[in-house]
N, C-alpha and C positions, 0 to 999 in steps of 0.2 A: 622365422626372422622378419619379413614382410609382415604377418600380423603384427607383432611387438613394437616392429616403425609405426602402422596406424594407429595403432593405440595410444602411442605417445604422443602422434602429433593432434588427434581426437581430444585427448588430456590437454594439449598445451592449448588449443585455438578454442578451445569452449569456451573461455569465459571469454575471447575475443566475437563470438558470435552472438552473447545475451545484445538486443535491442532496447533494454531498459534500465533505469537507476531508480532507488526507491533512498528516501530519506526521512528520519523520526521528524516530525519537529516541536513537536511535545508530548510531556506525559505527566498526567495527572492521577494520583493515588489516594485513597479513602481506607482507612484501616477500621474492623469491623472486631468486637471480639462477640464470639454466638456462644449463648449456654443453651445446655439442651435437658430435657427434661430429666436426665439419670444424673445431674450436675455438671458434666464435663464440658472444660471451656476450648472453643476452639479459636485461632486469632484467622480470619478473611481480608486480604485486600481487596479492594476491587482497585482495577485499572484503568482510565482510559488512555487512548494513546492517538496523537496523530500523527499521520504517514502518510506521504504521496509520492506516488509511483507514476513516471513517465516512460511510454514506450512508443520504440516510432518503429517504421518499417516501409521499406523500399519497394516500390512497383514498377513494372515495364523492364525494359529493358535498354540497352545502346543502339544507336543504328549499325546494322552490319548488312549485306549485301544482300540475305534475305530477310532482313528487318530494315526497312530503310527510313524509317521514321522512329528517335531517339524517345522515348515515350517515358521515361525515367520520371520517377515522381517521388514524392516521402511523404507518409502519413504520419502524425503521434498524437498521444494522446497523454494529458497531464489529469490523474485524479488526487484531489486528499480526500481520506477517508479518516474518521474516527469508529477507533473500535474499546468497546469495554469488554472487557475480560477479569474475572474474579478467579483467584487463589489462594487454597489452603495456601498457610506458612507453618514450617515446623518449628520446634524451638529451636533448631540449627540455622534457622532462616531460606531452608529449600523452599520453593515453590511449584506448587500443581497446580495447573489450569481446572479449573471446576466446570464439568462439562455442562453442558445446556448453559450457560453462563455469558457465550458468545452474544454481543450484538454490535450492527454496523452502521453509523451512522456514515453516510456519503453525503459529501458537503458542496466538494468543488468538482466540476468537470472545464480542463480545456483541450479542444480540439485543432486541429488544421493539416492542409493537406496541399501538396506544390500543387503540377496544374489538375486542374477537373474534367478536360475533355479529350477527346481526338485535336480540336481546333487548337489549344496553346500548346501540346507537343507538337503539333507539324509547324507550328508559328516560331517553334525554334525556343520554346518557353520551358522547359526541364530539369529538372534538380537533383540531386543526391541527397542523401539523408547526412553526407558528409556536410553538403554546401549547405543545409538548413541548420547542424547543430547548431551557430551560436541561437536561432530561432528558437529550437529543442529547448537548448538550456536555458532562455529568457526563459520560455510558456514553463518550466520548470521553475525558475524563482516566484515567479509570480503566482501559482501556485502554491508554495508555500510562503510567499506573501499573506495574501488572502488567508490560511489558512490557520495562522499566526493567533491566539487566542480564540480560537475557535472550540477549542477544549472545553475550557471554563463557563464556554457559552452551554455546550452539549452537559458538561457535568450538573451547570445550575439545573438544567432542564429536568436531566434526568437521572438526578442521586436518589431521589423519591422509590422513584420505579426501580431503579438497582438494588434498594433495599428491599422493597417488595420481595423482588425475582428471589434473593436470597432465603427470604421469610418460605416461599414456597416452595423453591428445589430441595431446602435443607432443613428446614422444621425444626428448628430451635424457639425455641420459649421465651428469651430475650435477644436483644442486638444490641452493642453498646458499641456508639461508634468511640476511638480512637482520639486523640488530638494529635 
């Protein structure tokens, strides 16, 4: 009975424990159809996609009587990242990740962190990761601020080369992109 209590309450507070949120904030797709040399046509997206994830995380501790300096601090960290990813499509419109296919472009990184030393915890200078969220959430919009047409940027860059990778992993005879 005591394990089946922990379990549940394990179940219930986990996703009260994740330190992070992650959000799309664009996606841009290229449809591809490949023939290959015995005729057969196959249809490829490619994908890019961006997404930034911030995580923060709590240090130190409260003062207690044998802690007697309140040392509490909050780190996080905001990144966007673009990632392109290519998939078969069937003619039912499933989708498979086309392995070797992966790549990442990292764009944005922000960082911060309450106090830095011994001196601003004993100065009485200490924070929770509670008292920083709305901080969190700014370095989070701003973040995908920033990261706001960044796609289009990465796709002009590098459709060239996505089609390449394609021509190489999958060896088809032509490529015909899509409109």
């Amino acid at each position: 009975m005591k394990l089946k209590t922990l379990i549940a309450a394990a179940v219930l507070l986990l996703p009260l424990a994740a330190n992070a949120f992650e959000d799309t904030v664009e996606k841009v797709s290229r449809s591809f159809q490949l023939t290959y040399p015995n005729g057969q046509k196959e249809t490829v997206v490619v994908e890019w996609t961006a997404v930034v994830n911030t995580d923060y995380q709590r240090h130190g501790s409260a003062s207690t009587w044998r802690h007697p300096v309140d040392d509490r601090s909050c780190s996080w960290s905001s990144t966007g990242t673009v990632f392109r990813q290519a998939y078969f499509v069937s003619a039912a419109g499933i989708r498979a990740p086309i392995t070797d296919s992966l790549r990442v472009f990292k764009s944005v990184q922000n960082d911060a962190r309450g106090p830095r030393n011994f001196v601003q915890a004993a100065g009485g200078y200490h924070t929770t990761c509670g008292d920083q969220m709305n901080k969190i959430q700014a370095t989070h919009a701003a973040t995908i601020n920033s990261m706001k047409g960044a796609v289009q940027d990465v796709v002009d860059a590098d459709a060239a080369e996505a089609e390449k990778n394609l021509m190489a992993l999958l060896k088809p005879v032509k490529i015909q992109k899509f409109a």
